[in-house]
N, C-alpha and C positions, 0 to 999 in steps of 0.2 A: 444622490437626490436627497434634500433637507426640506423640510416644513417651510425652512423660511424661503427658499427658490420656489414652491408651492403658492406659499401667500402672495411673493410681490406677482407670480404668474395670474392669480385670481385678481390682482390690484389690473393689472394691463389690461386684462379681458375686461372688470367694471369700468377702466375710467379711457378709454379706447386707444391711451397712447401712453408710451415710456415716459415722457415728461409729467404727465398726469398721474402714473403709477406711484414715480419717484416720490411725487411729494406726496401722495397717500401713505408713503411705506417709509418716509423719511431716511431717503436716502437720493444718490445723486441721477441722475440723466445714465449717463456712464456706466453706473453698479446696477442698474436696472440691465441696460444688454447687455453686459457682461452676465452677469446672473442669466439670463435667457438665455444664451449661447451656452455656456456650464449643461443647465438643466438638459439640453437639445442634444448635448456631447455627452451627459450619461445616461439619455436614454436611447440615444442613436436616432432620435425622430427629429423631422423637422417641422416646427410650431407654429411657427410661422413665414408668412407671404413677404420676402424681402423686395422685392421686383419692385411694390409701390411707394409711394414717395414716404407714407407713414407705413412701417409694417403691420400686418393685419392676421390673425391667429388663423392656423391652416384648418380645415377640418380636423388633422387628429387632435390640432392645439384646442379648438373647442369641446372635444370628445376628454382632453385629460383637464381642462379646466372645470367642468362636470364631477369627474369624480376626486379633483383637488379639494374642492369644497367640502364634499363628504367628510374627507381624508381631514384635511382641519380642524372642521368640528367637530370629527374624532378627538381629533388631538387639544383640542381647546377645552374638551370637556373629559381629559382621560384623570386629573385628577380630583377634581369633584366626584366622579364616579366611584373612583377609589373610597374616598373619604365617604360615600354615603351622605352626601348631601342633598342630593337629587337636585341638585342648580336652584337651592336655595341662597347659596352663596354666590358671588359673581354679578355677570350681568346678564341683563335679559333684554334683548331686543325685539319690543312690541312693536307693531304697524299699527295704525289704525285710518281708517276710512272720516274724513275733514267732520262728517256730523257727527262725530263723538267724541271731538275734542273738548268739548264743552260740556260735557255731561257725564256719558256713561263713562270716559276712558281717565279723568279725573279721581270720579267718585273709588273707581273700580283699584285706580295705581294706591289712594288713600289708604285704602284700608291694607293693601300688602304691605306696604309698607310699615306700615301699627303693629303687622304680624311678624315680616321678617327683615328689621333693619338694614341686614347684609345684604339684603339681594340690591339690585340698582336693575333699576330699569328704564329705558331710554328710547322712546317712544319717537316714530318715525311713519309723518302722514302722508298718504298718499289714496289713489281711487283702488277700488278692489281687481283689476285686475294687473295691475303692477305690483301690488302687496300679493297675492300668488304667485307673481312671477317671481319675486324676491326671496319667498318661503321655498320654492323649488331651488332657486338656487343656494339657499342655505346662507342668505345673506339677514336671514329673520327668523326667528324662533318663532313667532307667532304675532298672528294678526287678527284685529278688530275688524271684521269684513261684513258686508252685505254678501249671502247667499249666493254663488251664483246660480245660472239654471244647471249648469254641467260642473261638476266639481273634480277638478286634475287629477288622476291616478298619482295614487301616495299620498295623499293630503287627507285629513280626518277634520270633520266638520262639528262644533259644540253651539247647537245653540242655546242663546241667549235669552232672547226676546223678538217678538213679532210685533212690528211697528208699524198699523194701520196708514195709508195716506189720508191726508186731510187737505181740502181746502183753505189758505190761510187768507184774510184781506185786513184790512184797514180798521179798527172804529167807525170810520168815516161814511162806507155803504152799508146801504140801508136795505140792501135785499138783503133776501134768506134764502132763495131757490139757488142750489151751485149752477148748475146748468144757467141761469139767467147770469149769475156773476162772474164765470168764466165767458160770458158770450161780449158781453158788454163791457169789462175791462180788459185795459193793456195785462197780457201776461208772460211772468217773469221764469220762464222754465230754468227746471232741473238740468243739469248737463247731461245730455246726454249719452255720452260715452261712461258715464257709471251705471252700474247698476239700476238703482233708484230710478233715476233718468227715464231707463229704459220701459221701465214698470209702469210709469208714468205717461208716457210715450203709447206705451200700447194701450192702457184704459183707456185714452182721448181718442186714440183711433178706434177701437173696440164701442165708445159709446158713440161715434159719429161726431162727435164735438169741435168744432173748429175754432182756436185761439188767435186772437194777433198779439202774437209774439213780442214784446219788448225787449227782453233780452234776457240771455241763458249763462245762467253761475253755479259754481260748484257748491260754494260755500255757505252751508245753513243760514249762521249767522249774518252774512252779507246781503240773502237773502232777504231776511227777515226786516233787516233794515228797510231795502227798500219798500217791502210791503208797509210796513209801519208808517214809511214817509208820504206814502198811498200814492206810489208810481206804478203800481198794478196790485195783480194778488197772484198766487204761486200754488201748487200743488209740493206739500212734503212727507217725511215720515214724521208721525207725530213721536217727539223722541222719549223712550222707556225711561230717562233719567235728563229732563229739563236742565237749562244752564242755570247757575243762583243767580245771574242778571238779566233772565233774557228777557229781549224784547217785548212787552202788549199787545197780542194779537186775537182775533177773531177765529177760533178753530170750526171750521164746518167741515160735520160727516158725509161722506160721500160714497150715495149706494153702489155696494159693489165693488168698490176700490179694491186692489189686492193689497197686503202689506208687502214687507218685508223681513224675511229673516235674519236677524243679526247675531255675529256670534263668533266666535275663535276658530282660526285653519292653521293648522299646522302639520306638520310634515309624520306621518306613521312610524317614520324609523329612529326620530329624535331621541335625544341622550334626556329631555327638559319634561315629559310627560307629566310629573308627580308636580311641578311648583308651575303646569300651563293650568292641571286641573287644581290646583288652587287659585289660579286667575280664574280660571271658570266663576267658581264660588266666589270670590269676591266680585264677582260681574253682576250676579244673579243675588247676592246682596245687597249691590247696590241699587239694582232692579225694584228688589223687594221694599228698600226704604225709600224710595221716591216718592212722591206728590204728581201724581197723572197730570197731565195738561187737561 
């Protein structure tokens, strides 16, 4: 058994088929099951389900796909360890949650970078509960996440900042009461399978509020527009670090609202602790020099 019969194995389980592995791991169709047959022949297990038309990882192949990962990035990080860099050097694979690409997760990559040349970091957006699925599998060193309410055994939580929601609308209307301008305009909800969404989701229901709905996005920005174009108005997180272009809006406080907690998860047994809490600190400076909305 080789690291590299390990990795193209972790390639088939991410990309669900040998053809997909292949050219993940740049190599052919062919060296993919060849390679799986090998690994299957010196472990004496069988990995997987041959019977269907695409083969499919057996239970124990899911069980050593688990702890291949580990085993990798062991070994992906055995000589930085060596050397005492603490994954200054190399690369680093951030996640982050769509409303911080524009603000906090810019500001925050700046300044590491001002600090530590070497490092590279390569930043990979997604909603917060697939950027925990990704840190458990060890496919991300850490992620820009929204809180959740339960946080996965193994995972360590850093927060950030706590991002109040706000009512956002238009210039154009002319109330002030939220309760009157969420009653009477079209509104543009948060998605709700994030987080935020779901926060959202429950103060409307929690305060009795009833919306009609025009349409539901994930994306701050996208949002924003539309409110701007004054196709509705929207509930958001007011963000701890603004974009330098964003759009002119109307921010209204809203009693009671909950925030959200935002902040860094990553995995407790990680090789990257020392340059994740230096992303910390660059987070929380970039917090610090911001201009409030």
């Amino acid at each position: 058994m080789s690291i590299r019969l390990l990795k193209t194995l972790i390639a088939v389980a991410d990309h669900k088929t040998f053809g997909a592995a292949a050219d993940a791991v740049f190599i052919t169709h062919a060296a993919v099951s060849q390679q799986m047959r090998a690994l299957e022949a010196d472990l004496g297990l069988v990995l997987f389900d041959r019977t269907r038309r695409t083969p499919e990882l057996s239970p124990l192949g899911r069980a050593l796909v688990a702890r291949a990962r580990k085993l990798v990035a062991e070994y992906d990080n055995l000589v930085p360890s060596i050397l005492s860099d603490d994954g200054f050097q190399g690369e680093l694979n951030l996640g982050a949650v769509p409303t911080t690409l524009t603000g906090l997760a810019p500001a925050a990559m700046s300044i590491m970078r001002s600090k530590y040349a070497a490092l590279r970091l390569r930043i990979h957006p997604a909603l917060t509960s697939a950027l925990l699925t990704s840190i458990e599998r060890g496919t991300l060193d850490v992620a820009l996440v929204s809180k959740p309410v339960i946080l996965p055994i193994g995972l360590q939580f850093l927060e950030i900042a706590q991002e109040r929601l706000c009512l956002v609308t238009s210039g154009q209307i002319p109330e002030t009461d939220p309760i009157q301008i969420l009653q009477n305009h079209p509104f543009i909800r948060f998605n709700r399978e994030a987080v935020v969404g779901t926060l959202i989701e429950n103060w409307l229901q929690d305060s009795g509020i009833r919306v009609a709905e025009a349409m539901e996005l994930e994306n701050l920005e996208a949002i924003s527009s539309m409110v701007h174009a004054n196709l509705g108005v929207s509930i958001v997180p007011a963000p701890c670090v603004a974009a330098p272009a964003a759009v002119p809006l109307r921010w209204v406080p809203l009693k009671d609202a909950p925030g959200r907690a935002l902040g860094l998860v990553y995995a407790k047994d990680t090789l990257k602790t020392r340059v994740i809490e230096e992303l910390h600190a660059a987070c929380l400076a970039a917090v610090a020099a911001a201009v409030p909305v």
